[in-house]
N, C-alpha and C positions, 0 to 999 in steps of 0.2 A: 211281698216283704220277706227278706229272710232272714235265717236267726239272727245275723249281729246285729240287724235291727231289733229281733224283739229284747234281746237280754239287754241291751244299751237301756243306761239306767236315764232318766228324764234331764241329769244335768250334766250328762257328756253333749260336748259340740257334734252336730252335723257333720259329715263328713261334707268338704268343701265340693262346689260342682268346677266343674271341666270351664275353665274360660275359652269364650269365643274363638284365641286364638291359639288355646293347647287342642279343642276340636278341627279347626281348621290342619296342625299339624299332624293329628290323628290322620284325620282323612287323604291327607297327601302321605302318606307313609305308606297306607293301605292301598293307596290307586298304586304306589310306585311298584308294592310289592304285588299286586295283580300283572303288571304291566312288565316285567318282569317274567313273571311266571309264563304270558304270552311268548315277550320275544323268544326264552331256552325251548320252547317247543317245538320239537322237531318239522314238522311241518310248515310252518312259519319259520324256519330256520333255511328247509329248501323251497321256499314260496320266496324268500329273498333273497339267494343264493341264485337263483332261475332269474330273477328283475334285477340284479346287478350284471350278470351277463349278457343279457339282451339291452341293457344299456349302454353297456363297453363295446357290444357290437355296433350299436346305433350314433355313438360318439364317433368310434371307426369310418363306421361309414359315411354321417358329413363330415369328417376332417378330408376323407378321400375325394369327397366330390368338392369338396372348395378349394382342396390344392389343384384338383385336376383341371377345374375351373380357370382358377388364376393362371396355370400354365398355359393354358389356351388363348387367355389375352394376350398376355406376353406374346407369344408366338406370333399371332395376327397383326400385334402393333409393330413389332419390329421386321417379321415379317415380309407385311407392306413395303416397309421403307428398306429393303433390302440390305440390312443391317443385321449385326450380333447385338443381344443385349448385353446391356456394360455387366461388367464383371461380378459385381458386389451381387446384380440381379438372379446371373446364376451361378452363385455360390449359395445364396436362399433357395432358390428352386431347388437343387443339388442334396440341400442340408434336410428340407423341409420333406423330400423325396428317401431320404435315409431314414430318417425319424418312421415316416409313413410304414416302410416296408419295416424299420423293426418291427410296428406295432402289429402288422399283420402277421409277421411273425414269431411273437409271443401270442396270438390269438389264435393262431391255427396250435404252436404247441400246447398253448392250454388245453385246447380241443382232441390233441394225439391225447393230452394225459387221461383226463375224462372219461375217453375211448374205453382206457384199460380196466375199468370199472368192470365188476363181473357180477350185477348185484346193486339194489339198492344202499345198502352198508359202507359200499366199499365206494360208491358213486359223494356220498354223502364226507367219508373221510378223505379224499380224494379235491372233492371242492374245496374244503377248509385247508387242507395243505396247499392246494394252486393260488390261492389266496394271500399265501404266504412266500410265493418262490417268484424272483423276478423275472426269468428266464419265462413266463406262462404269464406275463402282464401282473402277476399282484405284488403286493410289496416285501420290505425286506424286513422279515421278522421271524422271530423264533417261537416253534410250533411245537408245543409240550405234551406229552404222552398225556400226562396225566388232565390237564388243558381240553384238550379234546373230546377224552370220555366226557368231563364236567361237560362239554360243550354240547355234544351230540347225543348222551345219555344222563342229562339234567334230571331224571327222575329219579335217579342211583337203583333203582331195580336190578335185580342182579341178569334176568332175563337182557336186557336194554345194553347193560354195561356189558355182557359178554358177549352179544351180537358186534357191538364193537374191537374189542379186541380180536372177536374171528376175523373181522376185514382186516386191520390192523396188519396182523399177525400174518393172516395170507397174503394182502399186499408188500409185506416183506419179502415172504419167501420167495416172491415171484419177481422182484427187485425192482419194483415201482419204486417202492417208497423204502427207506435205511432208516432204522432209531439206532440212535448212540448211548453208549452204555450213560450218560446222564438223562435221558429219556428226550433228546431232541428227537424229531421227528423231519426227514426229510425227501422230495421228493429227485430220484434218482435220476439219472439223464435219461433222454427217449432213445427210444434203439430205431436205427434208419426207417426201417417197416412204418412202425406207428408216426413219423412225422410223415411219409410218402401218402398214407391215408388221409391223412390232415389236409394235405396240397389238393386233393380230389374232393375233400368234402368243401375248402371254398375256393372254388374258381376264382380266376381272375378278372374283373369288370371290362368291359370292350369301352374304349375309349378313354385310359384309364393309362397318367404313364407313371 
């Protein structure tokens, strides 16, 4: 019991209790702010940053083997009959063959950028910017200085927050990545070198057009 129980004189009211569905709200408040606290954790931040790329990979590669599939039918059926396929047929082949090779190649440049990582820090602010850049397969959005600390040093430790800005800050100087004086954050073009690495780290599939 505590004091504002004991000195509560005998004919003030109860204090009201919590209804079933203000506890109910309690408790989803609380799981969200746990749940939460999970997702900004760094580690679970690169535990799904790792499962979005090995699934971009993995989309990649059935889309490659059912176009490369389909072209094969094609082929066999007309083929046989000594024949071109009508028009419309390869211009989808053609279209779908474009597409294909973009995607592999914003996959292999995501993979030059990545490369340039010198460090866990710099790997970590690296992924969230290719995330953001469409030329590296992710989308098109705006990547904020200050954004990113939140993101990558959720715990505001100053330790945390300025291992950030050292990546930061060096993958500037090294011209990865450009901030603009309103604190966007962007990732630079690749310099020949780091995409010719990228062609060697994924071969091209044999049987594959």
């Amino acid at each position: 019991m505590n004091l504002r129980n004991l000195i509560r004189r005998p004919s003030d009211p109860a204090p009201p209790a919590d209804t079933p569905d203000q506890e109910a709200r309690g408790f989803r408040a609380a799981a969200r702010r746990a749940a939460e606290t999970v997702w900004r954790d760094p580690r679970v931040q690169d535990a799904r940053a790792g499962l979005r790329d090995r699934a971009q990979e993995w989309r990649s590669e059935v889309r490659q083997r059912a176009d490369t599939h389909l072209e094969q039918i094609i082929e066999r059926r007309y083929g046989g009959q000594g024949t071109a396929p009508p028009e419309a047929v390869s211009a989808l082949l053609s279209q779908r063959r474009r597409e294909r090779e973009a995607r592999v190649g914003q996959l292999r440049a995501r993979q030059a950028l990545l490369s340039l990582a010198q460090g866990t820090e710099q790997r970590r602010v690296l992924t969230q910017v290719a995330q953001a850049t469409p030329w590296a397969g992710g989308e098109a959005r705006e990547v904020r200085y200050t954004a990113l600390l939140d993101q990558l040093a959720p715990s505001g430790r100053a330790d945390a927050e300025m291992a950030v800005h050292r990546a930061l800050w060096t993958l500037a100087e090294r011209r990865v990545l450009a901030v603009s004086p309103h604190g966007v954050v962007t990732a630079c073009p690749l310099p020949p070198a780091s995409l010719a690495g990228s062609l060697l780290a994924l071969p091209e599939r044999s049987g594959e057009g």
